[in-house]
C-alpha positions as CSV (number, residue, x, y, z in Angstrom):
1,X,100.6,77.2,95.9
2,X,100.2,81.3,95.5
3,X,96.8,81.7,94.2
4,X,97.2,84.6,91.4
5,X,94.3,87.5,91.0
6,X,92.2,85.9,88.2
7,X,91.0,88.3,85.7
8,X,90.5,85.4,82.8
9,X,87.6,85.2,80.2
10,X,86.5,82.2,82.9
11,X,87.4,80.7,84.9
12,X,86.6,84.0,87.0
13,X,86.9,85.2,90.6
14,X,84.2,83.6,93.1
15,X,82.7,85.5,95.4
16,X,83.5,84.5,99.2
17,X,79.7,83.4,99.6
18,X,79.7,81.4,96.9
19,X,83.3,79.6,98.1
20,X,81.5,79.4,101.7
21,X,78.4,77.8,100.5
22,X,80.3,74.9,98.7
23,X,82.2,74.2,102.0
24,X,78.4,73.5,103.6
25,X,77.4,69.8,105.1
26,X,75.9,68.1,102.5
27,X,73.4,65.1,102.3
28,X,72.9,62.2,99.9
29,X,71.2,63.5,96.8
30,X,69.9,60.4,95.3
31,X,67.8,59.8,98.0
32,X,66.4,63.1,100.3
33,X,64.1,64.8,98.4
34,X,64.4,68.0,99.7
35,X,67.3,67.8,97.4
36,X,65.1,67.4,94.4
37,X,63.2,70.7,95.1
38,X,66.2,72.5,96.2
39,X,67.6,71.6,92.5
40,X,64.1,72.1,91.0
41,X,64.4,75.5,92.4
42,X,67.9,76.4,91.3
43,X,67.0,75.3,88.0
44,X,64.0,77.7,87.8
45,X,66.2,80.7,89.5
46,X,68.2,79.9,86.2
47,X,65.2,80.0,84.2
48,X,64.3,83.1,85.5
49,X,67.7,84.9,84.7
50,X,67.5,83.5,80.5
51,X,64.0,84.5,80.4
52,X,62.5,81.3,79.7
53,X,59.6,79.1,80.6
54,X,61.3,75.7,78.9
55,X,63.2,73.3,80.8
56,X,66.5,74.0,82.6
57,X,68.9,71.2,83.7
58,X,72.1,71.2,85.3
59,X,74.6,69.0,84.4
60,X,77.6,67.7,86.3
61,X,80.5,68.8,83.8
62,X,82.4,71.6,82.3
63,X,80.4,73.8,80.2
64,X,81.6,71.6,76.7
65,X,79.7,68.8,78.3
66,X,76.2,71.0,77.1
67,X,77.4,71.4,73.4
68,X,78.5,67.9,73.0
69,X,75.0,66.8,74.6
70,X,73.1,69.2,72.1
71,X,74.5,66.9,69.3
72,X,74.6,64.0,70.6
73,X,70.9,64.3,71.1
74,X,69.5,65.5,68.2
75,X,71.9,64.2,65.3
76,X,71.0,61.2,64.1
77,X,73.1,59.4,61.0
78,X,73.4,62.1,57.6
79,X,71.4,64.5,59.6
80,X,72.4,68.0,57.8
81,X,73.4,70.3,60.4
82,X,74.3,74.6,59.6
83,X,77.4,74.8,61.5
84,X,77.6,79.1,62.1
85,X,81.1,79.8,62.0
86,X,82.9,82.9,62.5
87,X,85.3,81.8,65.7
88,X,87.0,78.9,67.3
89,X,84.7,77.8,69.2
90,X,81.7,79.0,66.4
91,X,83.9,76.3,63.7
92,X,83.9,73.7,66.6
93,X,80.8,72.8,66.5
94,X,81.4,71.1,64.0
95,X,83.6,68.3,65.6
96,X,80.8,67.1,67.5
97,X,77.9,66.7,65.0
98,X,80.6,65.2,62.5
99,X,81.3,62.7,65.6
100,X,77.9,61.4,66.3
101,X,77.1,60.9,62.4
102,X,75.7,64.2,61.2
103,X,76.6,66.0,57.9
104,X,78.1,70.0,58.2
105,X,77.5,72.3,55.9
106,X,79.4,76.0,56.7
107,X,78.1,79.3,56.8
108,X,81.2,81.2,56.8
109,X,81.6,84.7,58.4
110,X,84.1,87.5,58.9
111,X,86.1,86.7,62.4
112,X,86.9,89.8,63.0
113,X,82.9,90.9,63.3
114,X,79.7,89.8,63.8
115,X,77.6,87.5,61.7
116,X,76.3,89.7,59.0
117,X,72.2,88.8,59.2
118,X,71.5,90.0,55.4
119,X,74.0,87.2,54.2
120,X,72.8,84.6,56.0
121,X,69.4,85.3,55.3
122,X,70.5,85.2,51.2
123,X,72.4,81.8,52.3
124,X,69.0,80.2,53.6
125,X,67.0,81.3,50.8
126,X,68.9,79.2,48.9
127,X,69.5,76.0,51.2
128,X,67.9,75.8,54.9
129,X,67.0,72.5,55.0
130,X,68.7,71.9,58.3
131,X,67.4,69.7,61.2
132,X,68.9,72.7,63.4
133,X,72.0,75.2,63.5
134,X,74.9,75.7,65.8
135,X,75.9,79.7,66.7
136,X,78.2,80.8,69.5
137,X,76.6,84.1,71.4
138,X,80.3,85.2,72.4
139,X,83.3,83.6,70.9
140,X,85.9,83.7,73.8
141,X,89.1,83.5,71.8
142,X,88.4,86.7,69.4
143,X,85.6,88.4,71.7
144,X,83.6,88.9,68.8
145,X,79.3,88.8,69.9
146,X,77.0,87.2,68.0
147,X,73.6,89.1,67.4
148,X,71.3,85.6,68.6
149,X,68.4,87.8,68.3
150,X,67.9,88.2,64.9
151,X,70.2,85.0,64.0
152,X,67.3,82.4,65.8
153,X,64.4,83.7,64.4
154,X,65.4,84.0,61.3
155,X,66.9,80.5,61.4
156,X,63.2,79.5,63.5
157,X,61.4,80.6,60.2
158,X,63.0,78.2,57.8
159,X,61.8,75.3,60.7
160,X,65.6,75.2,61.4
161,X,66.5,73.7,65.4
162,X,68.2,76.4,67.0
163,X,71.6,75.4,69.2
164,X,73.2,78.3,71.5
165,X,76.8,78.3,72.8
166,X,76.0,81.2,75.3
167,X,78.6,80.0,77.7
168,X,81.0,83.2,77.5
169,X,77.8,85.5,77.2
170,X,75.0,84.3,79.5
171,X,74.5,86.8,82.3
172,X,77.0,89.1,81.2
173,X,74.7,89.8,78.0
174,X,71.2,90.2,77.5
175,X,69.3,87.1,76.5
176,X,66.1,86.3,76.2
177,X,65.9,82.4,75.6
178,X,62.2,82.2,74.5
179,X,61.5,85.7,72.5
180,X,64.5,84.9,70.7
181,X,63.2,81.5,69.6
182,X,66.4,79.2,71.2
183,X,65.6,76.0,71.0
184,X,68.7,74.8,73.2
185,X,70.8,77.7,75.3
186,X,73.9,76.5,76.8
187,X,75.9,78.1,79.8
188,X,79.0,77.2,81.8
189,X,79.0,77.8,86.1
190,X,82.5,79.4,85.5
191,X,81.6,82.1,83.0
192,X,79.9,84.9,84.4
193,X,77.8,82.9,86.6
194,X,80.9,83.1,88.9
195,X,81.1,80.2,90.4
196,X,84.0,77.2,89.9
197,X,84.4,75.4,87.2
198,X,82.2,71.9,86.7
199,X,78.5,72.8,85.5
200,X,76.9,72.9,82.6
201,X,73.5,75.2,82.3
202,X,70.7,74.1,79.7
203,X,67.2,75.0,78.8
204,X,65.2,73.0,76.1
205,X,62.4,74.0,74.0
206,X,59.2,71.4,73.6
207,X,60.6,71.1,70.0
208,X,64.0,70.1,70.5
209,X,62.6,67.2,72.8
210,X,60.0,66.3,70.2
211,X,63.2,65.4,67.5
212,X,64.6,64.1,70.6
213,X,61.7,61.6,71.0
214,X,61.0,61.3,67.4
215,X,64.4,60.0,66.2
216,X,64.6,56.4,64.2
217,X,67.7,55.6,65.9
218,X,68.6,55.5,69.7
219,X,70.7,58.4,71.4
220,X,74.2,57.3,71.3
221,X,75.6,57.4,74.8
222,X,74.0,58.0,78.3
223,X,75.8,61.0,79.7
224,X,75.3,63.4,76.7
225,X,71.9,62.1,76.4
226,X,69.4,64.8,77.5
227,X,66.2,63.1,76.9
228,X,67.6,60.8,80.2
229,X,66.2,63.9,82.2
230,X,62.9,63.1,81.3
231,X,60.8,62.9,84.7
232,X,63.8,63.2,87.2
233,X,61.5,65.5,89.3
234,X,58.2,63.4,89.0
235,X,60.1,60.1,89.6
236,X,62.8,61.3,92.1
237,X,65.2,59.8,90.5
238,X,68.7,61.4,89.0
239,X,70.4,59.8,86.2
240,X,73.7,60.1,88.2
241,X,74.4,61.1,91.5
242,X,74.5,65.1,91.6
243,X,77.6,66.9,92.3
244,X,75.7,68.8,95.3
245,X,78.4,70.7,96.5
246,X,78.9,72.7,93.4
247,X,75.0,73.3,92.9
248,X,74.8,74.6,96.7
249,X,77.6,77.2,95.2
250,X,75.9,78.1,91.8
251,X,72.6,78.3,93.6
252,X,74.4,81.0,95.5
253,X,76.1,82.5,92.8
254,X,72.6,82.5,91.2
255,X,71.0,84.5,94.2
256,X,73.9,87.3,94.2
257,X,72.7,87.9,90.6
258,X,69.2,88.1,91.4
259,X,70.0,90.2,94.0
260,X,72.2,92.3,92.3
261,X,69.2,92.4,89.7
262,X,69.8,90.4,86.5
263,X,69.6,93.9,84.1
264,X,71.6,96.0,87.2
265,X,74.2,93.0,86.0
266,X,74.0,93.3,82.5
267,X,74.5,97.0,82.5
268,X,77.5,96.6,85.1
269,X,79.2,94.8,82.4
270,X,78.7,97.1,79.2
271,X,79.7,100.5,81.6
272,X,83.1,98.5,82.4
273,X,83.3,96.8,79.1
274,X,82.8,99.9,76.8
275,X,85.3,101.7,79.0
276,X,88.0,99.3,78.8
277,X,87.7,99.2,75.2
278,X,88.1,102.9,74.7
279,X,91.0,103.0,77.0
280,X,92.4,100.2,75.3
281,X,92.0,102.6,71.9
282,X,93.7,105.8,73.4
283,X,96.8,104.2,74.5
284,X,97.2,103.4,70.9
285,X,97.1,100.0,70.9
286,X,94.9,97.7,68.7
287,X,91.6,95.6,69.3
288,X,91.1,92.6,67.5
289,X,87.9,92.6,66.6
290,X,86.0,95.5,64.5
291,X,82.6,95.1,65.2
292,X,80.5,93.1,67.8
293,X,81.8,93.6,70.2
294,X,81.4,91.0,73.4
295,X,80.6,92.7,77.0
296,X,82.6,90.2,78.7
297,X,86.0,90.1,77.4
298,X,87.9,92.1,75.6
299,X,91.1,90.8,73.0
300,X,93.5,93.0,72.8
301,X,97.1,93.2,69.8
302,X,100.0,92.7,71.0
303,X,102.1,95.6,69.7
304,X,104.8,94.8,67.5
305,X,108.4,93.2,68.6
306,X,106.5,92.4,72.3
307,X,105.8,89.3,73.2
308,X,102.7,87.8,74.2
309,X,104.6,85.3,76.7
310,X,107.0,87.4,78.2
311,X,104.2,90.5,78.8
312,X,102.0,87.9,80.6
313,X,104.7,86.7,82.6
314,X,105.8,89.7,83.6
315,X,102.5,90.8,85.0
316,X,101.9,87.5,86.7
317,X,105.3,87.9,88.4
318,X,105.0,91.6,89.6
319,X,101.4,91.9,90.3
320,X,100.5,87.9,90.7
321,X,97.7,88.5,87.9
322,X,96.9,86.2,85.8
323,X,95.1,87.1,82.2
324,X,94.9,85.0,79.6
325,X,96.6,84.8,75.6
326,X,94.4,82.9,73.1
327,X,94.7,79.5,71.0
328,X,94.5,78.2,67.4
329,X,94.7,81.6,64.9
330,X,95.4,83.7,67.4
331,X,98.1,82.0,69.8
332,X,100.9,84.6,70.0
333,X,99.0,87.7,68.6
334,X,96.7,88.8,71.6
335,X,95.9,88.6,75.2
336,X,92.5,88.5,76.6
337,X,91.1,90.8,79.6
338,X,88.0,88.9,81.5
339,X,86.0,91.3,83.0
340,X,82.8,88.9,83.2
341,X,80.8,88.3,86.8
342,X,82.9,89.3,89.4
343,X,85.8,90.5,87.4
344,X,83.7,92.7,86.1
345,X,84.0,95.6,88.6
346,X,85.8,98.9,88.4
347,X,88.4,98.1,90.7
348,X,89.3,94.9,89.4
349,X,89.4,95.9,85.8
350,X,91.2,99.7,87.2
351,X,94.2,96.7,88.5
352,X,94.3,94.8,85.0
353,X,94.3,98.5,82.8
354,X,97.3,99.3,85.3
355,X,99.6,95.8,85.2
356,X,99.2,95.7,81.6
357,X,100.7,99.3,80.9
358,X,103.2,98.7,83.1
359,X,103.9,95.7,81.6
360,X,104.1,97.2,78.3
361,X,106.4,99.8,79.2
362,X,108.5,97.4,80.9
363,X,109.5,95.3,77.5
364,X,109.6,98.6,74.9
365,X,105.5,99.9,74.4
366,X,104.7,103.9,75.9
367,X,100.9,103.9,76.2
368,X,99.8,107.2,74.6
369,X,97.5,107.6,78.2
370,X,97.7,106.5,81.6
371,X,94.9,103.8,81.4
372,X,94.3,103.1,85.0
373,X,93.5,106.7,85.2
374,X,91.6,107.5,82.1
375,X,89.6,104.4,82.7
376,X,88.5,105.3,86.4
377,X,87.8,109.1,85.5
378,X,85.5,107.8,82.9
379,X,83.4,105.9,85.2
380,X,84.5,106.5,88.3
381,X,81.0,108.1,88.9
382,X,79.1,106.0,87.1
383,X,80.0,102.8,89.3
384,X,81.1,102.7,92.7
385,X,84.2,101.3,93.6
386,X,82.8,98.2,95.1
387,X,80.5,97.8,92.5
C-alpha cells in the first residue's frame, strides 16, 4: 500500500516521534502503577494545553466516542436539551440526546458564518430553560468557527450545562476551558493533537458531575458513561483496559506542543491559515464560508463545470496527496485543505496551494495567481520553512 501525503482536516500527518513512541515495549496497564501516574500526568499535560483545572480523561475511542458520552451522561428521559446548530456536525448533536431520551429544541444559525451572539442571546430571553447546550467550536465540513467565548458564558448565565465539540479546533485555536465557563470540552487525538486516530480528550466541570450524580435514573450504558471514571486514580483501577500504546504516542504528541509552546502553536496556525485563505481569494476562486472563519481548515468552491471527484483524483494520482471533499449539503460542491498540527507548516501547505492549481488547470480553471508563490512570499519570512 502507497501511503499518500495527508493534508486532511484529520486524520493529519504524525510526527516521526510520535510514530516511534507508539512502537515502544509496553507493560500491562491494569495492573503497574507507574502506568496510572504516567496517564495521570498526560492527562494534566492535556489540562495544561485547554487551560483548565477540571478533570481530564482519555478515552479509548475515536473522538465521536466524547460527544456521544456527554449525552449519554447527562440526559436523562424529557430532559430539554439547546441543540446549537449552524453545521453538520453542530445539527448532529442532536442524534445522540434524541437517542438516550432527551428532548431538542433548535437554535438555528446561518452555515455559512458564525453564530450570531445578539440572536441567541434574544432566543434565551425568551426560553433557556435547558439542562445544558451543545455547540461545535469548528465545524469541519463548512470550516465555519464558533466564537465559544462569548457563546458559554452567556449560555452559563441562564444556569444552562455547557457541551463543547472542540475536536477540529482544540490546539489549533485558542481555548480557554475554565474562563470560558465549558462545562464539558471535547477533543479528538487525530485533530490537531497529531497523533493517530483512536482517542477521545475530555475535561469536566464539578457541575456537570454534580447532574451526573444527581440524576433520578441510572446512566444508560457503561462505555459512554463518564461518571465510571470516578476514582480510577485513587483506586488504581481503570474501567477498561487502556489502549497504552496510543497514549505513549499522544503523550508525545502532547510534549511536541508544549515544546513548541502551546500559543507559538496557535499562532503557527492563523499565519498559515489566513494566508491560504487570501491566496485562495486571489486566484479567483470562492470560499465557502463568509465569516468565522476556522484556523484549521479551510473549504474551498469548486469552480463551475469541474468536478470535485475528478480534481481530487487527479492530485492524488500526480502528487500522491490526499485532501479531502465534504459530506451531507456539501458533497460535490467543495474540497477541504487541512492545515491543522503538523499539516500546518509552510511547506506542507506551499505543496497543497501548488497540486491544487495544477489540478485546476489540468481539467479547464486558470488561477488568476501562482498560489504556491504568492503564498510563500507572503510568509515566507514570517515562518521558517521547517516550521
Amino acid at each position: 500500500m502507497k501511503i499518500p501525503y495527508v493534508i486532511t482536516p484529520g486524520p493529519t500527518q504524525v510526527r516521526e516521534n510520535v510514530r516511534l513512541a507508539r512502537s515502544m515495549e509496553t507493560t500491562n496497564p491494569d495492573i503497574d502503577l507507574e502506568f496510572y501516574e504516567f496517564y495521570k500526568e498526560t492527562c494534566e499535560k492535556m489540562a495544561e494545553i485547554m487551560n483548565t483545572k477540571n478533570q481530564v480523561r482519555i478515552l479509548c475511542g475515536e473522538g465521536i466516542l466524547g460527544l456521544e458520552a456527554a449525552c449519554a451522561s447527562l440526559t436523562e428521559q424529557g430532559d430539554r436539551v439547546l441543540v446549537i446548530d449552524n453545521g453538520i456536525f453542530g445539527e448532529g448533536f442532536s442524534d445522540f440526546v434524541k437517542m438516550y431520551g432527551g428532548e431538542v429544541v433548535y437554535f438555528k444559525g446561518d452555515r455559512q458564518k458564525s453564530i450570531d451572539i445578539e440572536e441567541l442571546e434574544t432566543f434565551l430571553e425568551n426560553d433557556s430553560n435547558f439542562k445544558y447546550a451543545t455547540v461545535v467550536h469548528c465545524d469541519t465540513p463548512s470550516g465555519v468557527l464558533n466564537d465559544i467565548s462569548k457563546i458559554c458564558p452567556l449560555l452559563k448565565s441562564k444556569g444552562i450545562i455547557t457541551v463543547v465539540d472542540t475536536v477540529a479546533a482544540m490546539v489549533g485555536e485558542e481555548l480557554r476551558v475554565d474562563e470560558w465557563k465549558i462545562d464539558i470540552a471535547l477533543g479528538g487525538s487525530q485533530k490537531a493533537l497529531s497523533a493517530p486516530p483512536g482517542l477521545t480528550i475530555v475535561s469536566i466541570s464539578d457541575a456537570a458531575l454534580k447532574a451526573m450524580e444527581t440524576r433520578k435514573t441510572p446512566i444508560t450504558g457503561f462505555y459512554c458513561n463518564l461518571s465510571i471514571w470516578k476514582n480510577y486514580y485513587e483506586e488504581k483501577w481503570f474501567p477498561y483496559t487502556m489502549p497504552i500504546s496510543d497514549i505513549i504516542g499522544l503523550r508525545q504528541a502532547i510534549d511536541n506542543i508544549l515544546e513548541e509552546g502551546k500559543l507559538n502553536v496557535i499562532e503557527r496556525h492563523k499565519i498559515i491559515a489566513e494566508a491560504t485563505r487570501n491566496v485562495i481569494r486571489e486566484a479567483g476562486l470562492n470560499l465557502y464560508i463568509k465569516a468565522g472563519y476556522s484556523n484549521t481548515v479551510t473549504v474551498v468552491e469548486v469552480p463551475e463545470g469541474i468536478k470535485v471527484e475528478e480534481l481530487l483524483e487527479y492530485m492524488k494520482k500526480k502528487y500522491n496527496l490526499l485532501i479531502s471533499g465534504s459530506f451531507g449539503y456539501l458533497k460535490g460542491k467543495v474540497i477541504r485543505i487541512g492545515h491543522m498540527g503538523e499539516n500546518a507548516r509552510l511547506e506542507k501547505t506551499l505543496f497543497v496551494l501548488n497540486g491544487l492549481e495544477d489540478g485546476l488547470k489540468a481539467l479547464g480553471y486558470e488561477c488568476k495567481v501562482g498560489m504556491g508563490q504568492v503564498f510563500f512570499n507572503s510568509i515566507k519570512d514570517t515562518l521558517r520553512v521547517n516550521s
